[in-house]
C-alpha positions in Angstrom: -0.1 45.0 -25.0 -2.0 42.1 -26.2 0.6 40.2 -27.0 2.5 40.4 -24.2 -0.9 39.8 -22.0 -1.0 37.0 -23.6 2.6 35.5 -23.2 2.5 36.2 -19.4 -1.2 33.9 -19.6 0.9 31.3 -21.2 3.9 31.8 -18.9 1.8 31.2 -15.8 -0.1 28.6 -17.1 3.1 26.8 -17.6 4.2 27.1 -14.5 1.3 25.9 -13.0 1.8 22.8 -15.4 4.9 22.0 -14.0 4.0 22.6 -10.2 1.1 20.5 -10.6 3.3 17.8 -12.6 5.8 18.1 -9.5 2.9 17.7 -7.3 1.8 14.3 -8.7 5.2 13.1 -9.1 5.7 14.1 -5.4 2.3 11.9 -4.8 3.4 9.0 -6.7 6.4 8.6 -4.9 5.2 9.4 -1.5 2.4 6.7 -1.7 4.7 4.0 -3.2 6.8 4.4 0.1 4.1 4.0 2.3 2.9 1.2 0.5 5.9 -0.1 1.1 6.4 0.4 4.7 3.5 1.7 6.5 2.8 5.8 7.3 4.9 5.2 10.6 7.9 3.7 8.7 8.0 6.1 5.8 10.0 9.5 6.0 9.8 12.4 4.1 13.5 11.9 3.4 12.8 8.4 1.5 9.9 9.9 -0.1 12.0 12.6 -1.6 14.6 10.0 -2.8 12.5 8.1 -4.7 10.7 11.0 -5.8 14.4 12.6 -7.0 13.7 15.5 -5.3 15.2 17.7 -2.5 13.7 17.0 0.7 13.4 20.8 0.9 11.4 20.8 -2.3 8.9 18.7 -0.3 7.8 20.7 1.7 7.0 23.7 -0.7 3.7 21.6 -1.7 3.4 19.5 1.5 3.6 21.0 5.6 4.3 18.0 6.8 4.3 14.3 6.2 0.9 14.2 7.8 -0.8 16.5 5.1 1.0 14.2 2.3 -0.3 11.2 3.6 -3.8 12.6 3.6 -3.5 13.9 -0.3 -2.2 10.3 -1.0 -4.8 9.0 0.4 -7.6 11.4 -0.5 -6.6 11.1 -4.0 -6.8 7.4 -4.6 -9.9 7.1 -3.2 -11.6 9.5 -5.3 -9.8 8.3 -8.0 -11.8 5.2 -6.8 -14.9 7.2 -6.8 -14.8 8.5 -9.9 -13.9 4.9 -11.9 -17.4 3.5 -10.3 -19.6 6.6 -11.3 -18.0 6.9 -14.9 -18.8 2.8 -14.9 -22.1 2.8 -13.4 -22.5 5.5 -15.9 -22.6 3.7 -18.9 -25.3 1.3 -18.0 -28.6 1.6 -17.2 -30.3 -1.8 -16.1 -30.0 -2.0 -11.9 -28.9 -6.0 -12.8 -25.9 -4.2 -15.0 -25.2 -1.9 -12.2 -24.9 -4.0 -9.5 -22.8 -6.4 -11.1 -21.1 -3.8 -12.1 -20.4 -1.9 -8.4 -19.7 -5.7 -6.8 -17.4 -6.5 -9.8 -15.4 -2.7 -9.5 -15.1 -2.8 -5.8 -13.8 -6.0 -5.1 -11.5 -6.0 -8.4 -9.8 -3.1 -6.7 -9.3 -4.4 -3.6 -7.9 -7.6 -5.0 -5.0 -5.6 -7.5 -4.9 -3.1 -4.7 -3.7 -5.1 -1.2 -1.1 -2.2 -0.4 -3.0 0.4 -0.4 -5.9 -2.0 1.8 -3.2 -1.9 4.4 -3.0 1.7 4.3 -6.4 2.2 4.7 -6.7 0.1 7.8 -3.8 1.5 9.0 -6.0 4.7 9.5 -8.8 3.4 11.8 -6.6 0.8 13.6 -3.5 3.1 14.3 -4.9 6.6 14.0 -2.9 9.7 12.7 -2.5 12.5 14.5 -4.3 15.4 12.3 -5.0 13.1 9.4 -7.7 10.6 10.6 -10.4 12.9 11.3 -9.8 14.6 8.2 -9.7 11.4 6.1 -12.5 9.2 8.2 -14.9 12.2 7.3 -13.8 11.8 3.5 -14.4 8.4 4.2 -18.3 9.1 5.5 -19.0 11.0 2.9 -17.8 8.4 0.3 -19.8 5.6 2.1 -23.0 7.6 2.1 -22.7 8.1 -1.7 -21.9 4.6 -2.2 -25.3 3.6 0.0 -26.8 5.5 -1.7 -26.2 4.3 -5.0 -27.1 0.7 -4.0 -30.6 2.0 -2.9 -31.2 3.6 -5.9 -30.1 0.3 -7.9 -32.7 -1.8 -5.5 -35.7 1.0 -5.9 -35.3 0.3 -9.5 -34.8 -3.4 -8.4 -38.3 -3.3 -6.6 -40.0 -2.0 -10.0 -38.9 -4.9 -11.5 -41.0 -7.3 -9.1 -38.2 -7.6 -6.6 -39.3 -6.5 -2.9 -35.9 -5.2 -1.1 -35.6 -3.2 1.7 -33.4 -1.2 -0.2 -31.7 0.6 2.8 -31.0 -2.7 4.9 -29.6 -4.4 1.8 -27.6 -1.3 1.1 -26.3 -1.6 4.4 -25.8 -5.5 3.9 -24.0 -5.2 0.8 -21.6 -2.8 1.8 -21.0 -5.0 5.1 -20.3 -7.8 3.1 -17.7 -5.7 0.8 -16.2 -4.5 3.5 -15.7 -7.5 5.4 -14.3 -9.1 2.4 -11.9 -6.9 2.4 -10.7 -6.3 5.4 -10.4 -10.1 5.9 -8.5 -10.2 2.7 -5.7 -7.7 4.1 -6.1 -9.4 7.4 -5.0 -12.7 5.6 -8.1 -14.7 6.7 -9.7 -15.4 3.4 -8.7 -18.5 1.7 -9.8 -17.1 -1.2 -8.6 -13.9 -3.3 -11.9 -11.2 -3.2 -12.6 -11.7 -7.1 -13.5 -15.2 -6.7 -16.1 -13.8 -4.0 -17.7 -12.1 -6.8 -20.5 -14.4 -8.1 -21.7 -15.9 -4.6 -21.9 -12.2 -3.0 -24.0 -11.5 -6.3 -26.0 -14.3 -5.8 -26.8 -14.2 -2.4 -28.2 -10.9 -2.9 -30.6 -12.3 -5.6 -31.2 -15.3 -3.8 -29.8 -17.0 -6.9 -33.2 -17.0 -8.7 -31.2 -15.0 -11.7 -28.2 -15.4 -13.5 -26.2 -13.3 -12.8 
């Protein structure tokens, strides 16, 4: 009885393998087309072509196109989130950190131009039943990223700085933003990594090496 509990455990978790493998392989191939072309070019038969799957197959882990392009996008970004807080995690000095946070954010955006579009593609073209879901992801990932840039400037203020920690918060995230939307935009002459040190220094006042 044991023994045959235990094979079904084994059988199911298995098969729950191997959906979730077909899942992420469904993923990977969904967001490399609309890298490619844009959510309104893409279709769920090109996505299962270069996914090698039915288009049938599809749509027993997506409803629609719509919900895929949400999952593609949803999981990138807090595949984003999670690279900066296991980052930020290994150092402890607010300097560290915030090089750190201005360094990860605007590396990504530089290797990551495609998926820039993809994002602005959202707020400037919106999706019917995907942009509210994925602009309030979007809030939420914002307000932890503000608040992690307060944190680092309360600490900053114990070390003799005086920073209004929630303006520069703000400011920082403005400029980081701007930078990259600019970037996807095609208005920077300039690729956003070699933005790194001034937007560093600018927030020090370049008193520090930084």
């Amino acid at each position: 009885m044991n023994r045959n509990s235990n094979h079904n455990s084994q059988t199911q978790g298995r098969k729950e393998r191997e959906w979730e493998l077909r899942r992420q392989e469904i993923l990977d191939a969904a967001q490399k087309i609309f890298e490619k072309g844009g959510y309104f070019n893409a279709t769920m038969a090109q996505i299962a072509s270069e996914a090698e799957f039915g288009v049938g197959t599809l749509y027993q882990f997506f409803p629609n196109k719509q919900g895929l392009f949400a999952e593609v996008i949803l999981r990138e970004v807090e595949s984003f989130m999670q690279g900066l807080r296991d980052l930020l995690s290994t150092r402890s000095l607010w300097q560290e950190q915030l090089k750190l946070f201005v360094e990860y954010k605007l590396t990504w955006v530089d290797k990551r131009p495609e998926f820039q579009r993809l994002v602005m593609e959202i707020f400037y073209a919106p999706i019917h039943d995907v942009a509210p879901q994925i602009i309030d992801e979007f809030k939420e990932l914002h307000m932890e990223n503000l608040q992690i840039l307060q944190d680092i400037f309360i600490q900053a203020n114990k070390d003799g700085y005086t920073f209004d920690p929630d303006l520069m918060s703000i400011a920082t995230m403005g400029t980081l933003n701007a930078i990259a939307s600019d970037w996807y935009m095609g208005l920077l002459k300039k690729a956003p990594i070699e933005y790194i040190s001034g937007v560093l220094n600018g927030i020090l006042g370049g008193k520090r090496d930084v």
